[in-house]
C-alpha positions in Angstrom: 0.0 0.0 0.0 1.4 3.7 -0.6 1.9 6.3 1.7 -0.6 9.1 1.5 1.5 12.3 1.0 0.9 15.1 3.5 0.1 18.5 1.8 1.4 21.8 3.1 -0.5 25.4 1.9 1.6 27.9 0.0 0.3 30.9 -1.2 1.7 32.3 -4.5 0.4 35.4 -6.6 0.5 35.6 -10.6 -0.3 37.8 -13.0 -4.0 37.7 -14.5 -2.8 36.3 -18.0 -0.7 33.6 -16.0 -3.7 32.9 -14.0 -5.9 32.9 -17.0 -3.9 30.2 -18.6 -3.7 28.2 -15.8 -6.7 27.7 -15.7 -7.5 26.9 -19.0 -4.9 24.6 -19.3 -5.9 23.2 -16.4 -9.7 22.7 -17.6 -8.3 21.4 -20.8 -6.1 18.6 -18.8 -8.9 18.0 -16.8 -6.9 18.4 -13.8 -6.6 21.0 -10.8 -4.8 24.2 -11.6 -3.3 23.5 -8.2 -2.4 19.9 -9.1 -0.8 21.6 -12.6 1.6 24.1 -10.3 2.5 20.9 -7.8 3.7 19.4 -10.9 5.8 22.4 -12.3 7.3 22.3 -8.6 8.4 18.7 -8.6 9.9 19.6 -12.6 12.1 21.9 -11.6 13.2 20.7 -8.5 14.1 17.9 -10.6 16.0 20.0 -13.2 17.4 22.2 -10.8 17.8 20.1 -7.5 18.6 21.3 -3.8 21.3 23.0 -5.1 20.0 24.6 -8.5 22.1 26.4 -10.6 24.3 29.5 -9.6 23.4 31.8 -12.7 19.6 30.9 -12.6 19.6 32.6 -8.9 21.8 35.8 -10.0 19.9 35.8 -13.8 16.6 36.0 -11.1 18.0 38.5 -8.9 19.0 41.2 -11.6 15.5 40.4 -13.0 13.7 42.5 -9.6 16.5 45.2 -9.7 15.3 46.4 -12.9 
């Protein structure tokens, strides 16, 4: 038998086009839009791991200076 994972609450904020999308893609999949952002979580923490990459964090960084 599996484990049932325990789910913990985050809070994130898009913009309304993101949002829109989301949902739509999510209606489309037939799946929760909250079920489609887990997944993009688990995806790049895969890509990326623990560590991620040095010039992702510093690209991301000069990004909010602008």
């Amino acid at each position: 038998m599996t484990e049932k994972r325990r789910l913990k609450r985050a809070t994130i904020s898009l913009d309304s086009d993101d949002y829109a999308a989301l949902g739509r893609l999510a209606r489309r999949m037939d799946v929760s839009a909250s079920w489609l952002t887990r997944q993009a979580i688990r995806d790049f923490l895969d890509k990326y791991g623990e560590h991620g990459k040095p010039e992702l964090a510093l690209r991301l960084a000069d990004k909010h200076k602008s």
